[in-house]
C-alpha positions as CSV (number, residue, x, y, z in Angstrom):
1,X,-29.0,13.2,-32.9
2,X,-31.5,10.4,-34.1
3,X,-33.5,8.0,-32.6
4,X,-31.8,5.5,-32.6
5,X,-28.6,7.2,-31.4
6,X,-30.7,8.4,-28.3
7,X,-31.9,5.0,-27.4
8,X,-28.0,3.6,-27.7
9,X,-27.2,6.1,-25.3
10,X,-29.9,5.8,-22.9
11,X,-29.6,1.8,-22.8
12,X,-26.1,2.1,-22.4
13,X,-26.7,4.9,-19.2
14,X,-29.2,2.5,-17.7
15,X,-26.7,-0.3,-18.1
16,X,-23.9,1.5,-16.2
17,X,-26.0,2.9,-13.8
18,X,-27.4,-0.5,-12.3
19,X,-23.6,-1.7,-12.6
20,X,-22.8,1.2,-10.3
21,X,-25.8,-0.1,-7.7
22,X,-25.0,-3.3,-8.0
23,X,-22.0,-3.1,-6.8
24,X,-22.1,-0.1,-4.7
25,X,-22.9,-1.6,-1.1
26,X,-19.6,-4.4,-1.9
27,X,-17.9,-1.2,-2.6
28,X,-18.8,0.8,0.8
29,X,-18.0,-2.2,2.1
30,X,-14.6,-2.3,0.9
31,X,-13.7,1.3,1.6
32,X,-15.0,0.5,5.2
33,X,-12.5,-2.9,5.5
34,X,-9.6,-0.9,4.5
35,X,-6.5,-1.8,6.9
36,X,-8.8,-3.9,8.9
37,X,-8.6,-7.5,10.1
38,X,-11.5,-9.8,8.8
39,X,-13.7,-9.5,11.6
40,X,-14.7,-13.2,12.9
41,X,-18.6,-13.5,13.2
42,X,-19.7,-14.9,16.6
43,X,-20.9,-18.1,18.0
44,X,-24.4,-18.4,17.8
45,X,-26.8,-21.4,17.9
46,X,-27.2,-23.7,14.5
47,X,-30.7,-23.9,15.5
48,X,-31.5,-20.8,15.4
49,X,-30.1,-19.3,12.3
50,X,-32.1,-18.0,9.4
51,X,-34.0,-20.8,7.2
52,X,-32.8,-23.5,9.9
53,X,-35.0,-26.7,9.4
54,X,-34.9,-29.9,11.3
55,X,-33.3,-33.1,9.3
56,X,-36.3,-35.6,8.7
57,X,-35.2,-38.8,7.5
58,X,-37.5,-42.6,7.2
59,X,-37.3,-43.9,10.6
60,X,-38.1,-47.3,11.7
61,X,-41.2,-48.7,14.3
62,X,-40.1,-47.6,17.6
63,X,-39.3,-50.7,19.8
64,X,-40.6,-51.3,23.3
65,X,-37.9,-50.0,25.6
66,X,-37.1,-53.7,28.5
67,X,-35.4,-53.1,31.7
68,X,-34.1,-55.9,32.9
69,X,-34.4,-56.0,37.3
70,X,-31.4,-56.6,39.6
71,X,-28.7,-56.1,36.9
72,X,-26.1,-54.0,36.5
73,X,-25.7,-53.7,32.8
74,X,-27.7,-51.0,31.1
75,X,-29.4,-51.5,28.1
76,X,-27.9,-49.2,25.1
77,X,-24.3,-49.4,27.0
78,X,-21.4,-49.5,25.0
79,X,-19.5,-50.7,27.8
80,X,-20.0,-51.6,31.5
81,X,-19.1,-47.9,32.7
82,X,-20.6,-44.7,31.4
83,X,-20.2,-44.2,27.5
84,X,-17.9,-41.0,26.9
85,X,-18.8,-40.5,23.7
86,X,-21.4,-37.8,21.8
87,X,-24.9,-39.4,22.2
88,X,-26.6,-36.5,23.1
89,X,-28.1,-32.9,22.0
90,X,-25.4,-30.8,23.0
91,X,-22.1,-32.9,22.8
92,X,-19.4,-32.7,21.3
93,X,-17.2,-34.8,18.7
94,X,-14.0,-34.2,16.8
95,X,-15.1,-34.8,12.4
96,X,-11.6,-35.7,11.0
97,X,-11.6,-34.6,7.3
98,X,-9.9,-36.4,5.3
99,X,-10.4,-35.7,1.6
100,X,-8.6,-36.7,-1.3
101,X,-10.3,-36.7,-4.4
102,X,-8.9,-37.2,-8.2
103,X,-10.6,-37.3,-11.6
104,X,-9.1,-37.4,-14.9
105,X,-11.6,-37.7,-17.9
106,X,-11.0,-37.3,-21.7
107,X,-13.9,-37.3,-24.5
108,X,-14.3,-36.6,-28.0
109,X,-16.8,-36.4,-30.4
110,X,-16.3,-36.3,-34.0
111,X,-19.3,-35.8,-36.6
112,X,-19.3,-35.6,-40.3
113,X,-21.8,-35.5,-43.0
114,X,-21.9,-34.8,-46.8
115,X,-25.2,-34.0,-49.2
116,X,-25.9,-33.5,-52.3
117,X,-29.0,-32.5,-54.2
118,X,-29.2,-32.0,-58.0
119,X,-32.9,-31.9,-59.7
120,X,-33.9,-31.0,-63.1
121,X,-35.8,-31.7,-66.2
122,X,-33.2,-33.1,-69.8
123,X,-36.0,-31.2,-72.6
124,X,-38.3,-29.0,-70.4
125,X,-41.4,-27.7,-72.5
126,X,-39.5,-29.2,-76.4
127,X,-36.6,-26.8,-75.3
128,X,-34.9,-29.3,-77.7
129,X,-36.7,-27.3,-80.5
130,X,-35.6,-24.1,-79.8
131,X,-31.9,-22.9,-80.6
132,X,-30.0,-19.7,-80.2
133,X,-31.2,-17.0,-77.3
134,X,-34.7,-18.6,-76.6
135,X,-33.1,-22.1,-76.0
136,X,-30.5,-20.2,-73.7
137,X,-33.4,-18.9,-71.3
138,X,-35.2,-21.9,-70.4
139,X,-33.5,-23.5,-66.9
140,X,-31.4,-26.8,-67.2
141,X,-31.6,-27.7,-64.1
142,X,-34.1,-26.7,-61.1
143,X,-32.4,-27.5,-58.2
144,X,-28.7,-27.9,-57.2
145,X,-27.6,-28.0,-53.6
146,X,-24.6,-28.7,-51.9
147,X,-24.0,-29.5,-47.8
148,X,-21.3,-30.2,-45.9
149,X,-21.3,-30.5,-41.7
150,X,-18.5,-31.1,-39.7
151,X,-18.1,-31.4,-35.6
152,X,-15.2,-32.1,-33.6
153,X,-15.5,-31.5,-30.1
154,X,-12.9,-32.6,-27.2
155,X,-12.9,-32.1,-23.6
156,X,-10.8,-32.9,-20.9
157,X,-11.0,-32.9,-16.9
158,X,-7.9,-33.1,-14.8
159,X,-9.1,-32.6,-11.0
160,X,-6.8,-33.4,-7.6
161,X,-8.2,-32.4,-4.4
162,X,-6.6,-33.0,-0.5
163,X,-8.0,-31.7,2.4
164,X,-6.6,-32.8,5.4
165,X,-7.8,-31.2,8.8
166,X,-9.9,-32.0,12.1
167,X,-13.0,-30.0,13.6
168,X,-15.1,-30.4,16.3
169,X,-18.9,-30.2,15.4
170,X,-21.9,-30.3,18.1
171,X,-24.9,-32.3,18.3
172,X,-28.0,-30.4,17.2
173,X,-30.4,-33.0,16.9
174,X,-31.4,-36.7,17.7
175,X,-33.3,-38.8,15.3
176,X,-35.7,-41.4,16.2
177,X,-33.8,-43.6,15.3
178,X,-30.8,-42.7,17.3
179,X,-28.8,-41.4,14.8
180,X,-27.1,-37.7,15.5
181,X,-27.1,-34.3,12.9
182,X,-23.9,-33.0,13.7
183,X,-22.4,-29.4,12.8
184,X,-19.0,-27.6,13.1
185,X,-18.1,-24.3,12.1
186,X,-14.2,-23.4,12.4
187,X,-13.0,-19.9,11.6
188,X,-9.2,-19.2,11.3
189,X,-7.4,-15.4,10.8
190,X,-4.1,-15.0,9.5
191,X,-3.0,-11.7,9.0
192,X,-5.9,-10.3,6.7
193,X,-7.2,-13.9,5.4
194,X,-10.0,-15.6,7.0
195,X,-10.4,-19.4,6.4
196,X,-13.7,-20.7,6.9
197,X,-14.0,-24.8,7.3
198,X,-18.0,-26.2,8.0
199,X,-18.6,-29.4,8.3
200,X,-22.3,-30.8,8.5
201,X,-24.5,-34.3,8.1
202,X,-25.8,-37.5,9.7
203,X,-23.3,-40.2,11.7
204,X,-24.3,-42.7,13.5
205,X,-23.5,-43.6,17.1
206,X,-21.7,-46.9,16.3
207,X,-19.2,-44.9,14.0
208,X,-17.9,-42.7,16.7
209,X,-14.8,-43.9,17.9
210,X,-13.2,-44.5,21.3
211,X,-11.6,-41.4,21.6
212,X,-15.0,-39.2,20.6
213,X,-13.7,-38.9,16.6
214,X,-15.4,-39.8,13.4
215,X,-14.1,-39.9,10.1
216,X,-15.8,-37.5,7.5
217,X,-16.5,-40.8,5.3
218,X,-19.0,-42.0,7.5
219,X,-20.9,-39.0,7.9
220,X,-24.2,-39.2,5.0
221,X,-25.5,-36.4,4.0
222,X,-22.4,-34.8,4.6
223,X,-21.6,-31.1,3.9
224,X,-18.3,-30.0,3.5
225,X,-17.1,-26.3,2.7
226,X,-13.6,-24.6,3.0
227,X,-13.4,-21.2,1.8
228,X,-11.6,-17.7,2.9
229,X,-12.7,-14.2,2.2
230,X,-9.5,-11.3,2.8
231,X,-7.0,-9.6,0.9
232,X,-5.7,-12.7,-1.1
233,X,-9.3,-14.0,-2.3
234,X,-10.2,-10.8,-3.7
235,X,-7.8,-10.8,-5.5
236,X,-7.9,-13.4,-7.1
237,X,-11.6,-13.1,-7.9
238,X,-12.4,-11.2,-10.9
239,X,-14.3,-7.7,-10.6
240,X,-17.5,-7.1,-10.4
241,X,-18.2,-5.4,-13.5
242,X,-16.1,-7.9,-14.9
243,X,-18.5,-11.0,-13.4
244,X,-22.1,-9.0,-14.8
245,X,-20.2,-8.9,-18.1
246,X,-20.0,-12.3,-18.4
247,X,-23.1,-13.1,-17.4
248,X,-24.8,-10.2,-19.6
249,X,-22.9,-10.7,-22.9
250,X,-24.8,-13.3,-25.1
251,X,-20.9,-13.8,-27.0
């Protein structure tokens, strides 16, 4: 066997073998999960998670608090009894999502070019004297080059997106400036499917509505994901071996 024969063979070991590590723990994984619900992970605290950090955002001067004596109004009321409505860490709102996106887009690009390049020399060196063999070896022409480029590219996007649904999110932090970093997590099991909806961002208290509700358009800085993982997803996603080939292969 020859070098270069043993080196195929050994790259191509090496190859398999970290494809067989690489996905070895998502297979135990599998093998443990089979015939068994999605398990649901628990409630835990936001705040507390893993590579959790605060929300900083530019605030404004803080404003000398008044009180005004013998009245009953309260300054900061939304109304003249106590305000029902999330204001505080801890409280809880209802995020109505309500996304419906749609994009179509259609481009092309054409590109064309055609060169030519022809150089040479009519009597090089008084080839005009010679005749016969000797006049047949000296060159005519020096140069002669020929180009031609052509590009046509096209691309289309055709996109249509709903998501309809309703969450309820805590508060996990107040900003200076009164405003409140909300964040819901909703996990659903049917069967062997688990749907995951989290919903995330800034609102301010002036957007919440009457009945505790906000709609996910006024939320900035919003993070919206809605995902599954169970029997149906992974089938639809493509193997693993199948996903480090297409990252690996240059063609």
């Amino acid at each position: 066997m020859s070098t270069s024969s043993f080196n195929r063979i050994a790259l191509a070991s090496t190859f398999l073998t970290i494809v067989s590590v690489a996905g070895g723990c998502s297979s135990i994984d599998r093998f443990s999960q089979i015939g068994e619900q999605p398990k649901l992970s628990s409630i835990d605290n936001p705040t507390a998670a893993p590579g959790y950090k605060p929300v900083q955002m530019p605030m404004p001067k803080p404003e000398t608090v008044s009180y005004n004596a013998n009245s009953l109004w309260r300054n900061g009321s939304r109304s003249f009894f106590k305000d029902q409505r999330a204001h505080q860490i801890g409280d809880l709102l209802t995020v109505t999502v309500n996304i419906t996106d749609q994009a179509n887009f259609a481009n092309e690009t054409q590109r064309s070019r055609i060169q030519t390049e022809d150089s040479g020399v009519t009597a090089f060196f008084g080839s005009k004297l010679l005749s016969g063999a000797a006049a047949s070896v000296l060159p005519g022409r020096f140069l002669t080059a020929d180009s031609n480029t052509s590009t046509d590219g096209k691309g289309m996007i055709v996109r249509q997106e709903t998501l309809q649904t309703n969450i309820a999110a805590v508060v996990t932090q107040l900003l200076p400036n009164g405003n409140l970093v909300v964040e819901g997590k909703q996990e659903i099991r049917v069967n062997f499917e688990k749907r995951e909806l989290i919903v995330a961002g800034i609102v301010r208290p002036e957007d919440i509505q009457s009945d505790n509700t906000i709609d996910s358009s006024k939320i900035a800085q919003a993070r919206i994901a809605y995902g599954g993982h169970g029997q149906i997803t992974d089938v639809q996603q493509p193997r693993y071996g199948t996903q480090v080939m297409d990252v690996l292969l240059p063609f």
